[in-house]
C-alpha positions as CSV (number, residue, x, y, z in Angstrom):
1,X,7.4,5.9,-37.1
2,X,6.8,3.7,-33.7
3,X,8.3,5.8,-31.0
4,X,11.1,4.4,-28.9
5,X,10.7,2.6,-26.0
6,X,9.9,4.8,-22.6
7,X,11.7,4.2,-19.6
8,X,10.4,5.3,-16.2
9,X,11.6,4.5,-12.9
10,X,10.1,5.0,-9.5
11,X,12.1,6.7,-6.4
12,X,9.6,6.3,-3.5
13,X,7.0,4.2,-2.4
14,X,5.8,6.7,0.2
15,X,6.6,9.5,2.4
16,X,9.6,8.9,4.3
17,X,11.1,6.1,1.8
18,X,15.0,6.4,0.9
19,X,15.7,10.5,0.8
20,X,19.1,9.1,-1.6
21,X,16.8,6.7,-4.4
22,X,15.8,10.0,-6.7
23,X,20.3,10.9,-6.9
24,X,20.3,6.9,-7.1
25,X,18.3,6.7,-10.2
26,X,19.0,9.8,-11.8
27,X,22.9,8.5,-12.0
28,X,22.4,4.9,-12.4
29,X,21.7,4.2,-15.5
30,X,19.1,5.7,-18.6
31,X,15.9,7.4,-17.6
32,X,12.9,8.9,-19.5
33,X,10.5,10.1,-16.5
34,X,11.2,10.1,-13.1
35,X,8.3,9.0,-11.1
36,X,7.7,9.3,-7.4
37,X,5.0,8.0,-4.9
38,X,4.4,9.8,-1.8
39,X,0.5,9.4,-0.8
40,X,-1.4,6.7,1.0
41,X,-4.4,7.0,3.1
42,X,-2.5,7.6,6.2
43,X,-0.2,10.4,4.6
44,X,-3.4,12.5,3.3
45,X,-4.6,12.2,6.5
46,X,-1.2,13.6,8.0
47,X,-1.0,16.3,5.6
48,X,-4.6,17.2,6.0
49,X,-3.8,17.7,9.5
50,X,-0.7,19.7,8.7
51,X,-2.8,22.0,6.4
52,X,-5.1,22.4,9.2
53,X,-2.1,24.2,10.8
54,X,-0.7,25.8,8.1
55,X,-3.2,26.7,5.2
56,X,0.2,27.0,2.6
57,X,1.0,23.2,4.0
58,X,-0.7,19.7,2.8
59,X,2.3,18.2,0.6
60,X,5.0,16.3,0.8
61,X,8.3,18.7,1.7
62,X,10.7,15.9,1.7
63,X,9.9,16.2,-2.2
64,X,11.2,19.4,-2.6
65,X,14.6,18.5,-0.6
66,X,15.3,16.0,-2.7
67,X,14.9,18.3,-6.1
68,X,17.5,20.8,-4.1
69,X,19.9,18.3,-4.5
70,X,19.0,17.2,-8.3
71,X,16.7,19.1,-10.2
72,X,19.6,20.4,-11.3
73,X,21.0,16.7,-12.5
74,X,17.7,15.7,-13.7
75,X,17.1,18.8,-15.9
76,X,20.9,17.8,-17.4
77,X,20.5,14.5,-18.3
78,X,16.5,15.7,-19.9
79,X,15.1,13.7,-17.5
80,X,11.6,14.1,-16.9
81,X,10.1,14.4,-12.9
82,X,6.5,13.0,-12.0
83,X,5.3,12.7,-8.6
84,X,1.9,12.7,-6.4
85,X,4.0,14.6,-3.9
86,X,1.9,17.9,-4.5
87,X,-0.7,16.0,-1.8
88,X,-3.7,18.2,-1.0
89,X,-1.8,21.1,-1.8
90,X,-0.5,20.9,-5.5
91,X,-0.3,24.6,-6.7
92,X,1.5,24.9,-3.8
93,X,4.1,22.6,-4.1
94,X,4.4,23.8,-8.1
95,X,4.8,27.4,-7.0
96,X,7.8,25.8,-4.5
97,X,9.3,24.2,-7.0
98,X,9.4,27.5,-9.5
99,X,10.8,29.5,-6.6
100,X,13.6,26.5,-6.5
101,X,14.3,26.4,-9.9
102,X,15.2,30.2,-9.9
103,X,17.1,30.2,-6.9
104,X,19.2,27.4,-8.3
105,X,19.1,29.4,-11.9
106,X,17.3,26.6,-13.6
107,X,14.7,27.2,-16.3
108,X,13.0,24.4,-15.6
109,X,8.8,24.1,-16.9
110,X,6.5,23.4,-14.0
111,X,3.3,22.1,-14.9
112,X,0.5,20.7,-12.0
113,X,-3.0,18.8,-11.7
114,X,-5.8,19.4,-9.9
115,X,-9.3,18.9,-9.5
116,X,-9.1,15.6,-7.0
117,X,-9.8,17.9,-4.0
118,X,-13.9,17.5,-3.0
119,X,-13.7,18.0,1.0
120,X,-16.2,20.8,0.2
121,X,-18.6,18.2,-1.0
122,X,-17.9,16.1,2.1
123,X,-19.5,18.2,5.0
124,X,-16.9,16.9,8.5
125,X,-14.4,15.5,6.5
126,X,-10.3,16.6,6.9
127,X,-9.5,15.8,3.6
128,X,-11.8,14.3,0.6
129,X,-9.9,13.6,-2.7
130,X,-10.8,11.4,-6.0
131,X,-8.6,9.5,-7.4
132,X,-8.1,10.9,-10.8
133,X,-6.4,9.1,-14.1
134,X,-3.6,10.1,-15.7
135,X,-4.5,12.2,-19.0
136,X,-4.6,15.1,-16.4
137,X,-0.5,14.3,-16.5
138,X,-0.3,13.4,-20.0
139,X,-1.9,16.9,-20.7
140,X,1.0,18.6,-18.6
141,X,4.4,16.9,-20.7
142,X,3.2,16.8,-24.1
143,X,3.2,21.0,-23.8
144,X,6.4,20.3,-22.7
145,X,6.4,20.6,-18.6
146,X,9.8,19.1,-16.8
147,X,8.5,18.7,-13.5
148,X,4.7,17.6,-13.0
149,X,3.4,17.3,-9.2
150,X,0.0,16.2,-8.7
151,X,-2.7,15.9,-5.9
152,X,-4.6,12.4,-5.0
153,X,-4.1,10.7,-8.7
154,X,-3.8,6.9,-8.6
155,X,-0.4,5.1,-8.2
156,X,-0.7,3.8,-11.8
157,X,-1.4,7.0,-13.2
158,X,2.1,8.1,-12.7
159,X,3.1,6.0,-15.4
160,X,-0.4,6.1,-17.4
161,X,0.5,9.9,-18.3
162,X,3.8,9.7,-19.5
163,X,3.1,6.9,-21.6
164,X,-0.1,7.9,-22.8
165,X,1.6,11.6,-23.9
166,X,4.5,9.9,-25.0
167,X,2.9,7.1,-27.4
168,X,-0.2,9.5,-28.2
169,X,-2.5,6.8,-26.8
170,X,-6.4,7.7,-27.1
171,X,-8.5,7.3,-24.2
172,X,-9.9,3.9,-25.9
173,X,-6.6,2.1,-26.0
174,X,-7.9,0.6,-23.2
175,X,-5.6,-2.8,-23.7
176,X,-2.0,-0.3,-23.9
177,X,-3.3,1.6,-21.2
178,X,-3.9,-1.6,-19.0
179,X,-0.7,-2.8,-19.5
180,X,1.0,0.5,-18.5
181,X,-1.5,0.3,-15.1
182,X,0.0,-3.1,-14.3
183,X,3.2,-1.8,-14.9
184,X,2.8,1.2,-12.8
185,X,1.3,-1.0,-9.9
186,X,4.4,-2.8,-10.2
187,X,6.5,0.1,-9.7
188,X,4.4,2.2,-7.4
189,X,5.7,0.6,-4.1
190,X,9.4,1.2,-4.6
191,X,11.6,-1.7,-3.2
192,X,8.7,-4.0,-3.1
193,X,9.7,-5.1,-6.5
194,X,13.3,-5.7,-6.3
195,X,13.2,-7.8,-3.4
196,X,11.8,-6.2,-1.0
197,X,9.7,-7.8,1.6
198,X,9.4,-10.7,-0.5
199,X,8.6,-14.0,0.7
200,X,11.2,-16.2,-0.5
201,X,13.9,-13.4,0.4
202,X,16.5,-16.3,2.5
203,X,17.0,-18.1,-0.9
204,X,18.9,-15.0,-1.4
205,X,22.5,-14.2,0.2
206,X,22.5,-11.2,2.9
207,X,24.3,-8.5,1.2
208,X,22.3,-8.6,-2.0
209,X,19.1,-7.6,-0.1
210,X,20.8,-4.8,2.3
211,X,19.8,-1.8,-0.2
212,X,17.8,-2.7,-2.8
213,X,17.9,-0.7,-6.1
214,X,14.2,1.1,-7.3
215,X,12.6,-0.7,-10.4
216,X,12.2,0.7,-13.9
217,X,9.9,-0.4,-16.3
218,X,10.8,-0.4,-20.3
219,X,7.4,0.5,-21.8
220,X,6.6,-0.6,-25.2
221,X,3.6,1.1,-27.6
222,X,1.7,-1.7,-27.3
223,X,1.6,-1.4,-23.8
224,X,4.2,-4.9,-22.6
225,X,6.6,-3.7,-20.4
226,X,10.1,-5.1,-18.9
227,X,10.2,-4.7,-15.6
228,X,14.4,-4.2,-14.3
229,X,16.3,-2.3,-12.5
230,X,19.6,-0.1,-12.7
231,X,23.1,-2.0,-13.2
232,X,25.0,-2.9,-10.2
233,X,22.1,-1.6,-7.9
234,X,20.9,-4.1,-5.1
235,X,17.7,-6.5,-4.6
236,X,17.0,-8.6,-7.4
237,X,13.8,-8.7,-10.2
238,X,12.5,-11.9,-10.9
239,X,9.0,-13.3,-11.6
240,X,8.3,-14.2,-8.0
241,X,8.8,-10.5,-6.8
242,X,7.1,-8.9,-9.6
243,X,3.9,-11.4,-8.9
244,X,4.1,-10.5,-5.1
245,X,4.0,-7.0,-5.9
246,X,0.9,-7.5,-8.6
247,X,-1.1,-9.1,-5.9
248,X,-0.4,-6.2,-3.5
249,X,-3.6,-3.9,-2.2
250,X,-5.7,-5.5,-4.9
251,X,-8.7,-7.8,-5.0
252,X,-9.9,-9.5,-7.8
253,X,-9.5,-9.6,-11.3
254,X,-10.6,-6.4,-12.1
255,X,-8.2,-3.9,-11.2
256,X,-10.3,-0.8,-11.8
257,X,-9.0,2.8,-12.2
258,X,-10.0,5.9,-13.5
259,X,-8.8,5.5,-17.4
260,X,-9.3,1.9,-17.8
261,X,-10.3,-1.9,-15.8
262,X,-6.7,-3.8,-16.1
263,X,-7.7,-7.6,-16.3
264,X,-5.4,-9.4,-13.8
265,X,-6.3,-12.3,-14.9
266,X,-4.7,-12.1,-18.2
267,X,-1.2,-10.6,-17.1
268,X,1.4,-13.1,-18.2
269,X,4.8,-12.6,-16.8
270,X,8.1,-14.5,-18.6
271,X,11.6,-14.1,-17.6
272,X,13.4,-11.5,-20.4
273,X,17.3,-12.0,-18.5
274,X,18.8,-11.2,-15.4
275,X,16.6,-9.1,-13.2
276,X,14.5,-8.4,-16.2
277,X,10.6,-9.6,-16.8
278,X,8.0,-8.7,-19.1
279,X,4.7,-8.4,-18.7
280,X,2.5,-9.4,-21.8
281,X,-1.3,-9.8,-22.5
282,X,-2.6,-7.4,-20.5
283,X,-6.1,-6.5,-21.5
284,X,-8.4,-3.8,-21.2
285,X,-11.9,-2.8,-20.6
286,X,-13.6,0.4,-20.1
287,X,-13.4,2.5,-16.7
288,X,-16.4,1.8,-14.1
289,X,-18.4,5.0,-14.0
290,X,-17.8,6.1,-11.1
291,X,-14.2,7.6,-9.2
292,X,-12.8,6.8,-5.9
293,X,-13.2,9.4,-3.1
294,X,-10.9,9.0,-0.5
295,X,-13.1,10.0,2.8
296,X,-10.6,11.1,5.8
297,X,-12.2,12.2,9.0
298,X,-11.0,12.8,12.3
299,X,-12.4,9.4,14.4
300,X,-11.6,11.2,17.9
301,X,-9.1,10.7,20.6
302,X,-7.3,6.7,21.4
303,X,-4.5,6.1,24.1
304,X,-2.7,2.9,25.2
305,X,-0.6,1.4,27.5
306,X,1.5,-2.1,27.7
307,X,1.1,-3.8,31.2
308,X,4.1,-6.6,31.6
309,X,3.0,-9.8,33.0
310,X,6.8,-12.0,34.0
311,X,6.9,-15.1,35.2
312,X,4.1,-17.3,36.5
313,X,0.3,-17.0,36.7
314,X,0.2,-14.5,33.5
315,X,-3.6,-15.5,32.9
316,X,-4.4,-14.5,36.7
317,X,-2.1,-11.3,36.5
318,X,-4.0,-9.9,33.7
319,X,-7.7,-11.1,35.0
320,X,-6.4,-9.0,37.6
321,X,-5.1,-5.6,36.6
322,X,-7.9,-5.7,34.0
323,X,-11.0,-6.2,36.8
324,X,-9.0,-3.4,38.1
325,X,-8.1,-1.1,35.3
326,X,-12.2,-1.7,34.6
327,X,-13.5,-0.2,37.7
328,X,-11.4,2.4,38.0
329,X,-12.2,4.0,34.5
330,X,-15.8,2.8,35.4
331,X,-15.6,5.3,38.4
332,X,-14.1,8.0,35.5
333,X,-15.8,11.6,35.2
334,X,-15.8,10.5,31.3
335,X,-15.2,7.0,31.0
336,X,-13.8,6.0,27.7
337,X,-16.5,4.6,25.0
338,X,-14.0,2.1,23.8
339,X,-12.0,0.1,25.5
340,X,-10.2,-2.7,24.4
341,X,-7.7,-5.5,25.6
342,X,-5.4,-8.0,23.9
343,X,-2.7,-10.4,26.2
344,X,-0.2,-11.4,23.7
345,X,2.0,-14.4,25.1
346,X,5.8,-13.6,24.4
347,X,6.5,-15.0,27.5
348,X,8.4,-19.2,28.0
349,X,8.3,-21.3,30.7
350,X,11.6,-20.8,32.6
351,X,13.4,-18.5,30.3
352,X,17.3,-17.6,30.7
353,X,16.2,-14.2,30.3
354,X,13.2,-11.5,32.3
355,X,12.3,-10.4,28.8
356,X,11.4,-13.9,27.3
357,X,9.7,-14.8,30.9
358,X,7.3,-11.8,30.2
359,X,4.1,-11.3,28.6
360,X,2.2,-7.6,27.3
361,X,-1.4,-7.0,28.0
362,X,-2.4,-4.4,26.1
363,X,-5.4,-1.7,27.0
364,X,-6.2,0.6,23.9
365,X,-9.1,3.4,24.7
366,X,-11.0,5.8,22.2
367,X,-13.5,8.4,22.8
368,X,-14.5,11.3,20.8
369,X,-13.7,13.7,24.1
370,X,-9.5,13.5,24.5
371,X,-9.8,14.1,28.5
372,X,-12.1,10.5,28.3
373,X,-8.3,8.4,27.7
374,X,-6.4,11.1,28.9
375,X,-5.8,12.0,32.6
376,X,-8.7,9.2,32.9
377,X,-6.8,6.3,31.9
378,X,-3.1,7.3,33.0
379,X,-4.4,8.5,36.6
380,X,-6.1,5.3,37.1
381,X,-3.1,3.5,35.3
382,X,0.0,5.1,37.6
383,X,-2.1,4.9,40.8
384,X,-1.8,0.8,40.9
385,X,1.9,1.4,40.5
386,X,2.4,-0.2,44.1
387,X,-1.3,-1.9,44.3
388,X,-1.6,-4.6,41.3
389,X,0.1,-7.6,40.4
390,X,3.5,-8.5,41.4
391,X,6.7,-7.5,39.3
392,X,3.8,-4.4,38.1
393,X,5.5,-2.3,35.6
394,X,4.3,-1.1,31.9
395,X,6.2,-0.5,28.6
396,X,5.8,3.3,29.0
397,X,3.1,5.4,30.9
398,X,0.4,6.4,29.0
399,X,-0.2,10.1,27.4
400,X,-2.7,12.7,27.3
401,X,-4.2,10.8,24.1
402,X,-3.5,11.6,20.1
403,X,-6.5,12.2,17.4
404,X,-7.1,9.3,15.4
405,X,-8.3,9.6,12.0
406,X,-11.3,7.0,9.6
407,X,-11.0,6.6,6.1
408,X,-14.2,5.6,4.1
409,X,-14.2,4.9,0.6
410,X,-17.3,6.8,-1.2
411,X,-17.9,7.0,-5.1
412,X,-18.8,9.9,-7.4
413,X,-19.5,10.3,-10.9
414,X,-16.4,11.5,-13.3
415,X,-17.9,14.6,-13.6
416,X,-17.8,15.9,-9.8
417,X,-14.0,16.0,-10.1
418,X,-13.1,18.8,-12.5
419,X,-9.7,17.2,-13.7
420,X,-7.9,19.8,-14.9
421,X,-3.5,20.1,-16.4
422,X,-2.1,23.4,-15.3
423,X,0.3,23.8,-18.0
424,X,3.8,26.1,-17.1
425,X,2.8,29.2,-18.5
426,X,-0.4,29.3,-16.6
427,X,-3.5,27.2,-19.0
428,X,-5.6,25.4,-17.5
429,X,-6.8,22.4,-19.8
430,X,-9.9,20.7,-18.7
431,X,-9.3,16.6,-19.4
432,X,-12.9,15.5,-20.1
433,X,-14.2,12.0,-18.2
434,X,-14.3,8.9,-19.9
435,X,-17.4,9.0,-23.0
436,X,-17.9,5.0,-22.5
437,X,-17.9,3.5,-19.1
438,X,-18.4,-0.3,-18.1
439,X,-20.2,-1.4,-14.7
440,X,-17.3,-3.4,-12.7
441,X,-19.1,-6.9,-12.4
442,X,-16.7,-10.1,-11.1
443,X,-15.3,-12.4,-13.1
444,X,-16.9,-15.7,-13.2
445,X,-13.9,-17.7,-11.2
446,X,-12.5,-19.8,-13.8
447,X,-12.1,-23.6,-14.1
448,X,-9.6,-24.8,-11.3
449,X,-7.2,-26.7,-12.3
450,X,-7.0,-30.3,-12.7
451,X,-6.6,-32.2,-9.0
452,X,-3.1,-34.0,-8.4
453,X,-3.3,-37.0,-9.8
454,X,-3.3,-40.0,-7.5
455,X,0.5,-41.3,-6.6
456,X,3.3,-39.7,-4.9
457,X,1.6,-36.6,-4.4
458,X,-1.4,-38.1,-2.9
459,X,0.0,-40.8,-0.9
460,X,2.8,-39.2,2.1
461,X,1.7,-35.8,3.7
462,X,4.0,-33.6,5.9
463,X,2.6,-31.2,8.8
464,X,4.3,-27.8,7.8
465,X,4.0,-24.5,7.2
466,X,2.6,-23.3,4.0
467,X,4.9,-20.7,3.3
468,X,7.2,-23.9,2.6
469,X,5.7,-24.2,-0.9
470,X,3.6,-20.2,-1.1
471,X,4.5,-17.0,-0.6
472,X,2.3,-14.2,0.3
473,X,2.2,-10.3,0.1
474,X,-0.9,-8.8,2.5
475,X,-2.1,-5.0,2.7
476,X,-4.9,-2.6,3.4
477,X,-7.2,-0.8,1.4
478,X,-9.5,1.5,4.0
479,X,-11.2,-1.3,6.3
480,X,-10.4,-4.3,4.6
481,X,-7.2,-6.6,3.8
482,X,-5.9,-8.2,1.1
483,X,-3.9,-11.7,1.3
484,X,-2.5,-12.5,-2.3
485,X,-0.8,-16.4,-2.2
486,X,1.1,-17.5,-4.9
487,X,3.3,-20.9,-5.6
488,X,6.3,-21.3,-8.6
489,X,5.4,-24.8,-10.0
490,X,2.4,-26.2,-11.8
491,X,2.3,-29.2,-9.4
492,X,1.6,-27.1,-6.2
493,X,-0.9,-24.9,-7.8
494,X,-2.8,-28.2,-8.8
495,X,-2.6,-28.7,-4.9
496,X,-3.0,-24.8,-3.3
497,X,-6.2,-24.2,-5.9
498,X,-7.8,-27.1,-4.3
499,X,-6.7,-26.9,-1.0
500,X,-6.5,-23.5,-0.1
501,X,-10.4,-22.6,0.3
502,X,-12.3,-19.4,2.0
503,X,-13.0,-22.0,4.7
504,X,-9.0,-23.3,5.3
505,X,-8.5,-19.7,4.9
506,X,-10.6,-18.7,7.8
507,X,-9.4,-22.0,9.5
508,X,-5.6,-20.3,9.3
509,X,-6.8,-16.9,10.4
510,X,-9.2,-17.4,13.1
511,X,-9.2,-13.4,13.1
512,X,-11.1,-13.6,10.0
513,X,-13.7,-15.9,11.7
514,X,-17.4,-13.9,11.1
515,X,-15.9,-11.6,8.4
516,X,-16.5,-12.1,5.1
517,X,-14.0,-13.6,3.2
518,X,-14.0,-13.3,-0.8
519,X,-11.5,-15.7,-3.1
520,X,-10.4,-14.9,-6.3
521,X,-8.5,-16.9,-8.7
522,X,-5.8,-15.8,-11.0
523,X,-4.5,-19.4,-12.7
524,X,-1.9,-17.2,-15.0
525,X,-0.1,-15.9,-11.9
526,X,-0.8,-19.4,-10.0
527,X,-2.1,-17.3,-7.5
528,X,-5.4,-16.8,-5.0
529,X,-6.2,-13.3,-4.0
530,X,-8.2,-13.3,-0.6
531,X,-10.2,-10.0,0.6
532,X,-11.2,-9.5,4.1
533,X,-13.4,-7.3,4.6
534,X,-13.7,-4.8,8.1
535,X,-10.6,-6.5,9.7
536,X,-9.3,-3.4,9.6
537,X,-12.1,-1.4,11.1
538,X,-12.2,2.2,9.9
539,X,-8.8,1.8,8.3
540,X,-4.8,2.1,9.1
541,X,-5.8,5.6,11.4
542,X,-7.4,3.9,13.2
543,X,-5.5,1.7,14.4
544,X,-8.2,-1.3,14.6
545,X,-5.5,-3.8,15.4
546,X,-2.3,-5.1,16.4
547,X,-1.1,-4.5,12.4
548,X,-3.2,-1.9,11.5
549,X,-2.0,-2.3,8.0
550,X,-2.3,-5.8,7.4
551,X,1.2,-5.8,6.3
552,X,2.2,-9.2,8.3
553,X,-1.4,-10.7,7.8
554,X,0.1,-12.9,4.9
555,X,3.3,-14.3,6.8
556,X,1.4,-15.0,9.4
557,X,-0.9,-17.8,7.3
558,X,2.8,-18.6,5.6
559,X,3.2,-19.6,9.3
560,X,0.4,-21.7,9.6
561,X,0.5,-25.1,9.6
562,X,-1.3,-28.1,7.0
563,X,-0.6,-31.3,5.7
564,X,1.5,-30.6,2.3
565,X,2.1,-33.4,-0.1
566,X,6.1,-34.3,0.6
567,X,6.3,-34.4,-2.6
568,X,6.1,-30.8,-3.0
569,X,8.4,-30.5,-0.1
């Protein structure tokens, strides 16, 4: 007998997403598993710095609030709970969740997996986790635990495990266990998939995009999903959000993970109904041999301040106050080892308001030694108060400095992490690593498609933006960025394939000038992938730039301007 279909739906996207979405979802409509999302580089580095003040700290305690309010519905309605939320601290969390259950007089089986945690190995580091699979999960419910928190597992393993437990799938149903990875990625980020932050998002009237719904996925045993959402819950699901949300934090058409390699480049998406699509041809191939190992270290000590330039001679103003600004930190005890400066032009010429007549220059300052950009920078800062520039003033005066974390990316064989279920009653089941293994090579790029044929589409071009005809969803993944473009019509892929090289790309985003830029192609999802690599320095802690996480880096070449065939227009 082919069990029924699973349905899981997602209730965050990260720490500090809608407190409300887990109530939401448990009363909206029919649920299997619950799943949750609460870790991204940044939060382990937040919680490893939490732990460091409180060794029974490191996991996400907006988690356990929201079970207060409905591990009592959830355990009603035989809904099952999965989340990452158990950060660097999982036992922990578990043990929190027991003591809740009983105080709420629940009996309520609480199962946990560990192993991810390898700072130990990692001599200097904060916090130093693998990303582990999800038969570690899988383990946990099919000896029958309710609730299931987990340390640094991937995104898509919070789907992985309950289908994998659910269908029985082997280890080597590597073509199910793709699909449910694509599925999961699609659900991992919440909102992102029901219309929010989507490109084309003015198409759609105001009100249906004020509070999007969370996204569920119907999983099948052969590993095709629907994609959807809860009845009368806001946002929309259609092909063009579930493709933006498939191109997000990825790079080419490998998407590798601990349990299997999901080939991107065979996903095939088709509209099932009203905010309903299914995903279809997903295949599988073996897991590369090595796991992920999420690196977090403290960097040191950064500080900033905003100098506002109004009115005239901005370019003079900030030659200025920054010859200034230079030897006076020159003249420090401890001058800084970093210093940087950025003059972003908000200001107009003759503007009906001070604010839109002003420009920011922006000083940022590192140093491994906090008193370098502390009393250093906001002494010599404050003391040109009455000395600089006229109209002198900043955003805000510059602190004593805040630690600043770097994330590296190293990789381990399967075997340093000892993945191991911790059932409710206390056994600890080992999950063995993968037996076969498969070296993650690229994809040959494939064919592009045929050019536009000579005629109306070659004859009148207009100078627009490209986000006209393409949308775009950016992010980061440690130092580098992601831009994934896609377009909705067979026509402009003929064109965007063609036109939209590593060189135009680069011509876009002069940021990405001297980096190295790497295209992939994914013709089923009409879609380029583009990975930048360092523009995000040592990664969103950092703070390497103006958008540290690359989140805007795609509407900002939506913004840029080419000549577009009108006839795409």
């Amino acid at each position: 007998m082919t069990p029924r279909t699973l349905r899981i739906g997602n209730a965050s996207g990260f720490y500090g997403d809608r407190f409300d979405a887990m109530r939401e979802m448990l009363t909206g409509g029919e649920l299997d598993v619950l799943t949750g999302d609460y870790l991204a580089e940044l939060t382990m580095l937040i919680l490893g710095r939490d732990r460091l003040k409180d060794p029974g700290a490191g996991y996400a305690r907006t988690f356990l609030r929201q079970l207060e309010e409905c591990l009592g519905l959830a355990h009603e309605r035989g809904v099952r709970i999965v989340a990452n939320a158990g950060g660097l601290n999982p036992a922990g969390l578990a043990d929190a969740v027991r003591e809740l259950a009983a105080r709420l007089g629940l009996s309520v089986r609480v199962a946990h997996v560990e192993g991810d945690d390898l700072t130990a190995a990692h001599p200097g580091s904060l916090a130093a986790h693998a990303y582990l699979g999800g038969f570690g999960i899988a383990a946990c419910l099919r000896e029958g635990a309710d609730v299931v928190v987990t340390g640094r597992v991937t995104d898509a393993a919070l789907v992985t495990g309950p289908a994998a437990a659910h269908f029985g799938w082997a280890p080597t149903d590597y073509d199910r266990l793709a699909g449910a990875v694509v599925a999961g990625h699609v659900l991992e980020c919440g909102a992102q998939a029901t219309g929010g932050n989507y490109a084309f998002f003015g198409e759609r009237p105001v009100r249906e995009l004020l509070r999007p719904g969370f996204p569920l996925a119907e999983i099948h045993e052969d590993g095709t999903a629907v994609i959807t959402k809860h009845p009368g819950t806001g946002g929309f699901v259609d092909i063009g959000t579930v493709t933006a949300q498939l191109l997000y934090e990825t790079g080419g058409a490998r998407y590798a993970g601990p349990d299997v390699t999901a080939r991107l480049d065979t996903v095939q998406l088709s509209s099932d109904g009203p905010d309903r699509v299914r995903i279809a041809g997903v295949r599988g191939e073996a897991p590369p041999p090595t796991l992920k190992v999420g690196v977090n270290r403290l960097g040191g000590f950064r500080n900033e301040v905003t100098f506002v330039l109004t009115g005239l001679d901005i370019e003079t103003k900030a030659e200025l106050v920054r010859a200034q600004m230079t030897d006076a930190l020159a003249l420090a005890k401890s001058p800084p080892a970093e210093v940087r400066w950025e003059l972003v032009r908000t200001d107009r010429p003759d503007a009906p308001t001070e604010e839109l007549a002003s420009a920011l220059l922006r000083l940022v300052v590192r140093d491994p030694d906090q008193a370098a950009v502390g009393r250093a920078l906001s002494g010599a800062a404050i003391e040109l108060a009455l000395a600089s520039y006229p109209g002198f003033h900043v955003l805000a005066p510059p602190g004593k400095g805040a630690p600043y974390g770097v994330f590296e990316d190293v990789y381990v064989p399967h075997g340093d992490a000892a993945h191991v279920a911790v059932l409710h009653d206390g056994r600890r089941v080992a999950v063995a690593p993968p037996q076969d293994t498969l070296v993650l090579d690229d994809v040959a790029e494939p064919d592009p498609p045929e050019p536009l044929p000579d005629g109306p589409f070659t004859r009148a071009f207009t100078r627009a933006p490209l986000g006209r005809i393409a949308g775009a969803r950016s992010g980061d993944k440690g130092g580098n960025a992601n831009v994934g473009v896609w377009v909705r019509t067979d026509a402009a892929w003929r064109w965007l394939a063609h036109e939209l090289t590593v060189d135009r790309f680069r011509q876009l985003l002069p940021e990405c000038e001297g980096l190295t830029v790497r295209r992939h192609v994914l013709p089923e999802l009409r879609a380029l992938n583009f990975v930048v690599e360092g523009i995000l320095g040592a990664g969103v802690a950092a703070q390497h730039r103006f958008d540290p996480q690359a989140k805007a880096l795609g509407e900002w070449l939506r913004a840029r301007h080419l000549d577009i065939p009108e006839a795409l227009l």
